[in-house]
VMD Tcl script that draws the C-alpha trace (Angstrom):
set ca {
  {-36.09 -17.67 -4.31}
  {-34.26 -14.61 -3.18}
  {-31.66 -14.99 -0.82}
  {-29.36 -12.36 0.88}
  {-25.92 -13.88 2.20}
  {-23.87 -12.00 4.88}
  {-21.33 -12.91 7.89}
  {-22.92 -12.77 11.33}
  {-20.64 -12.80 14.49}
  {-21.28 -14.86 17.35}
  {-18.88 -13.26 20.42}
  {-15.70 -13.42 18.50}
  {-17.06 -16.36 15.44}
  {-18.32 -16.43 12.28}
  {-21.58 -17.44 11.29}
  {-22.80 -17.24 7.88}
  {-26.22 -17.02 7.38}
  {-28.99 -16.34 4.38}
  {-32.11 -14.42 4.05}
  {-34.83 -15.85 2.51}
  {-36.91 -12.31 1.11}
  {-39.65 -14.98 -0.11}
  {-40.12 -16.91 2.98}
  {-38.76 -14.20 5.26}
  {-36.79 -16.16 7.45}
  {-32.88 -16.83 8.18}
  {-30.90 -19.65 7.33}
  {-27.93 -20.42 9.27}
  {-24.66 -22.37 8.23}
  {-24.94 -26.00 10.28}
  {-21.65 -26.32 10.45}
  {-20.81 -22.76 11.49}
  {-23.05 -23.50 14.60}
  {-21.52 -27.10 15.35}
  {-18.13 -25.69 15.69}
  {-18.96 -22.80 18.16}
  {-20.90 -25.01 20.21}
  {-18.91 -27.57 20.53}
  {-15.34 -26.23 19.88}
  {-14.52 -29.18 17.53}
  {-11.74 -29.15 15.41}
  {-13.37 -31.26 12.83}
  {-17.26 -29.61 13.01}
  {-18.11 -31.50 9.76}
  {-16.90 -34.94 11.07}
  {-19.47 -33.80 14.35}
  {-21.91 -33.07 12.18}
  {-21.88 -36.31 10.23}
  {-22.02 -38.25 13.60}
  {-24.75 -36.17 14.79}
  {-26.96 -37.15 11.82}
  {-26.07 -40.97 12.19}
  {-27.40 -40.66 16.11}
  {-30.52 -38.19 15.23}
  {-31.67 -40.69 12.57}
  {-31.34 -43.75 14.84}
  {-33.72 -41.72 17.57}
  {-36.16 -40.75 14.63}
  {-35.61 -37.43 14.59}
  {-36.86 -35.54 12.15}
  {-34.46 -32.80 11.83}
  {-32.15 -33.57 9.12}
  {-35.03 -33.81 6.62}
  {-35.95 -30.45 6.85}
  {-32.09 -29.30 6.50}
  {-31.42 -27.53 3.09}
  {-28.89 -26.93 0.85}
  {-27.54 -23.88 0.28}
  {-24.56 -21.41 -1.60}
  {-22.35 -19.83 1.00}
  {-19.65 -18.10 0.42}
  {-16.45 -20.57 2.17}
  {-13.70 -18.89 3.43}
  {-11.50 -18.95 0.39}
  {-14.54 -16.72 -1.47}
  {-16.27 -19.54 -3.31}
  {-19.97 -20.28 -3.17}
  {-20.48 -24.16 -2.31}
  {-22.97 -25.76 -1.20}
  {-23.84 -26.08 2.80}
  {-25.69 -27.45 5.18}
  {-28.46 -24.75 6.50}
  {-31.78 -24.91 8.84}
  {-33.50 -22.24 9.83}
  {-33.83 -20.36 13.17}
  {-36.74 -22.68 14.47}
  {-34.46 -25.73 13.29}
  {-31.46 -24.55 14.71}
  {-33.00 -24.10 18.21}
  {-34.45 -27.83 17.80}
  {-30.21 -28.52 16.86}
  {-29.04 -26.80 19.76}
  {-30.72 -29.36 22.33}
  {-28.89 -32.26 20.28}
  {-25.57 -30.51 21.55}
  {-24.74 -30.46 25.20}
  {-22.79 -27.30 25.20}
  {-22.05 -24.32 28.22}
  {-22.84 -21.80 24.97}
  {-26.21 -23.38 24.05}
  {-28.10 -20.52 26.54}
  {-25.83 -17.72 24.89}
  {-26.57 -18.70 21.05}
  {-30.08 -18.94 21.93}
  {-30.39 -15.48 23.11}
  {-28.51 -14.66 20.05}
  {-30.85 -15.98 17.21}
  {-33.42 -13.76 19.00}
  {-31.31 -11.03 18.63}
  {-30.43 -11.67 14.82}
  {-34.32 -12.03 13.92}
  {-35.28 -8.84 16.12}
  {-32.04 -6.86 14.56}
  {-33.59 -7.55 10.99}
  {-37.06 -6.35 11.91}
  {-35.26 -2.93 12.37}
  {-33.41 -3.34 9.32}
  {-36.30 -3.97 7.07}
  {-37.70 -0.53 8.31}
  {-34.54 1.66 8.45}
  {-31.77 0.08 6.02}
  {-28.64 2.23 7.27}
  {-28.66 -0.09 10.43}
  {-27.96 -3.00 8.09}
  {-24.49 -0.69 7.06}
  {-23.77 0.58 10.23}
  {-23.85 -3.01 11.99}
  {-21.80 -3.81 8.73}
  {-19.39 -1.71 9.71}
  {-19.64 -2.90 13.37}
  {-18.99 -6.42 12.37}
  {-15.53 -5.64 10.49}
  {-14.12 -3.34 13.37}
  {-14.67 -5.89 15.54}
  {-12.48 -7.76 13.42}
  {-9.56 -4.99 13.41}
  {-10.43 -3.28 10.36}
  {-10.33 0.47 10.42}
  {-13.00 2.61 9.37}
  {-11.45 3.89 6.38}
  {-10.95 0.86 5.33}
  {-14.48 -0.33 5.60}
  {-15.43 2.29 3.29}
  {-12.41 1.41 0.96}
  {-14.00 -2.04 0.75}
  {-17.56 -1.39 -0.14}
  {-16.51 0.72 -2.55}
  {-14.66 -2.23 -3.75}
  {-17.22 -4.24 -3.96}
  {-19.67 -1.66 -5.63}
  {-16.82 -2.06 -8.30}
  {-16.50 -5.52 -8.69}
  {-20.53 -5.83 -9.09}
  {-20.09 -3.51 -12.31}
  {-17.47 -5.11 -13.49}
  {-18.99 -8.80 -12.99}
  {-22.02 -7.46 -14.30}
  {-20.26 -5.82 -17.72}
  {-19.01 -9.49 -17.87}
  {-21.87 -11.26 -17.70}
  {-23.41 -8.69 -20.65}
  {-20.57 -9.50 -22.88}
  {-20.96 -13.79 -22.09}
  {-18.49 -14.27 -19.68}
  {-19.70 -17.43 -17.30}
  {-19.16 -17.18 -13.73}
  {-16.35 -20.14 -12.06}
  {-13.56 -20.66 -14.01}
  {-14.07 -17.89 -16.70}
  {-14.32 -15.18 -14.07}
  {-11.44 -16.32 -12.23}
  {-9.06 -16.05 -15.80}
  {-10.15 -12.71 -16.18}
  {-10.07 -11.58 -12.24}
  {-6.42 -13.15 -12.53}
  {-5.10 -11.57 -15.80}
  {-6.28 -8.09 -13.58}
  {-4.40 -8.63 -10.55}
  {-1.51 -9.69 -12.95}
  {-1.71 -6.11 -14.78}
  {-1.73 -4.44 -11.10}
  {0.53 -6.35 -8.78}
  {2.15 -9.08 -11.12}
  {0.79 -11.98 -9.60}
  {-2.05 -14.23 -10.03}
  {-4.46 -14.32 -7.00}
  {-3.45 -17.76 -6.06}
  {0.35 -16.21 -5.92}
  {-1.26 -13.32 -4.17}
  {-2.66 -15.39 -1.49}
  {0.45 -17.19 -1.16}
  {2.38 -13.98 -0.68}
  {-0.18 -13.08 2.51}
  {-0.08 -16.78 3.69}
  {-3.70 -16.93 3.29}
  {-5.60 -20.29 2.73}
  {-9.18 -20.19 2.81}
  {-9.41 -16.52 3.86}
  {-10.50 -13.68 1.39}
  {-8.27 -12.26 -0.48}
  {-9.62 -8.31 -0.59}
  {-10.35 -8.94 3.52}
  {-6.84 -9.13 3.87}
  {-5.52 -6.09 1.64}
  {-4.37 -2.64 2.49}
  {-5.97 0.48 1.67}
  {-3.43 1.10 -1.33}
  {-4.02 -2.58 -3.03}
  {-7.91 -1.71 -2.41}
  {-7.30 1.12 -4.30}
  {-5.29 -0.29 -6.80}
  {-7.63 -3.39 -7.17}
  {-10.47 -1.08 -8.03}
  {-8.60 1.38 -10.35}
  {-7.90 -1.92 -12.40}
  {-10.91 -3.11 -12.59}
  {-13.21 0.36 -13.30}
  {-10.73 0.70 -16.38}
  {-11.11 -2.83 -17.47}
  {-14.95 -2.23 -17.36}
  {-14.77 1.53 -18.89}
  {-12.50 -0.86 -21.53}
  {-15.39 -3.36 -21.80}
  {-18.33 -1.21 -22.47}
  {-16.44 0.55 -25.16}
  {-15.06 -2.72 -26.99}
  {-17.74 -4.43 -26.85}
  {-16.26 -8.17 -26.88}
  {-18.03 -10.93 -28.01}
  {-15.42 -13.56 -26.96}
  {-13.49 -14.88 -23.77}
  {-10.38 -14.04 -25.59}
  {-11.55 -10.72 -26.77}
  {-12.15 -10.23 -22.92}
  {-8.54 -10.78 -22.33}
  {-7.52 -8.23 -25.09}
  {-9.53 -5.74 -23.19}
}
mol new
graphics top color blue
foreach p $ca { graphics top sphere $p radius 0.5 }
foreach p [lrange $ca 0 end-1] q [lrange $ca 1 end] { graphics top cylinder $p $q radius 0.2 }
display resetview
């Protein structure tokens, strides 16, 4: 099953969401939702009290939730709570909330926005580009940061070639890089910005972008050449 992840924004909040290609349909983070609509502090505690009253009733609706990878806000994929749009509207009237009439309107809007998408793709980049200057990025460095990412793909992928597991593995290597670069390991990184769960490469400048990427095209120019067999003869590269 082919899914597509991305960050929607709902007025001025997150919502991460999937796209099914097979099934053609969106899935949408549970507890994402939860905490706009009800402005909880603790969403997940919400959630888990919701599910305890919605069984009682009978309802139906947290069978047909799924599990899915999302990306959290510290970058890793874990697994999430996530219905789809019909199930989400069906969540919604479990939720008295003054937003409930606003987020409706909006899941219309995502599922009509990706109709135009599937037939002209440069909407999906420029409303990519909406999204993050609507966060305070600059243009420049929107561009700076898919170019990053087009980087990190080939270099993940040259990893994956050479038998280099994603989790743990990928994080030695990504670390022993930022090391070479900046002298810290991304934990030490993060600590420098005062970051917690946020991504790391949201929150750098144009130069560390820059740098970042220059570090990581030679490590996978390195790679390709050297050929290495081994997680160690990773590091040596």
């Amino acid at each position: 099953m082919k899914k597509n992840t991305a960050i929607k924004l709902f007025e001025s909040s997150r919502v991460r969401v999937h796209w099914d290609n097979d099934l053609e349909k969106w899935y949408f983070s549970v507890i994402d939702i939860i905490g706009i609509l009800t402005g909880s502090s603790n969403p997940r505690r919400y959630w888990s009290d919701l599910k305890i009253k919605l069984n009682a009733e009978g309802s139906q609706l947290y069978e047909k939730i799924v599990q899915l990878k999302m990306k959290a806000f510290d970058g890793k994929l874990r697994e999430t709570d996530a219905a789809d749009t019909e199930q989400i509207f069906r969540l919604i009237q479990s939720i008295p909330s003054p937003k409930a009439e606003p987020f409706k309107i909006w899941l219309a809007k995502v599922g009509y926005e990706r109709l135009q998408e599937n037939e002209d793709p440069e909407i999906t980049f420029d409303r990519a580009m909406e999204t993050y200057l609507k966060m305070g990025y600059s243009s420049n460095w929107f561009n700076q940061r898919l170019k990053s990412i087009e980087v990190r793909k080939e270099l993940t992928d040259e990893w994956e070639k050479r038998g280099v597991k994603k989790g743990q593995e990928f994080a030695f290597l990504t670390d022993e890089i930022t090391q070479a670069w900046a002298g810290l390991t991304t934990k030490q990184y993060k600590n420098l910005k005062d970051l917690k769960k946020e991504n790391l490469r949201d929150n750098m400048t144009n130069l560390e972008l820059v740098l970042n990427m220059l570090a990581e095209t030679s490590t996978t120019e390195l790679s390709k050449k050297a050929k290495p067999k081994t997680l160690n003869e990773n590091k040596i590269t």
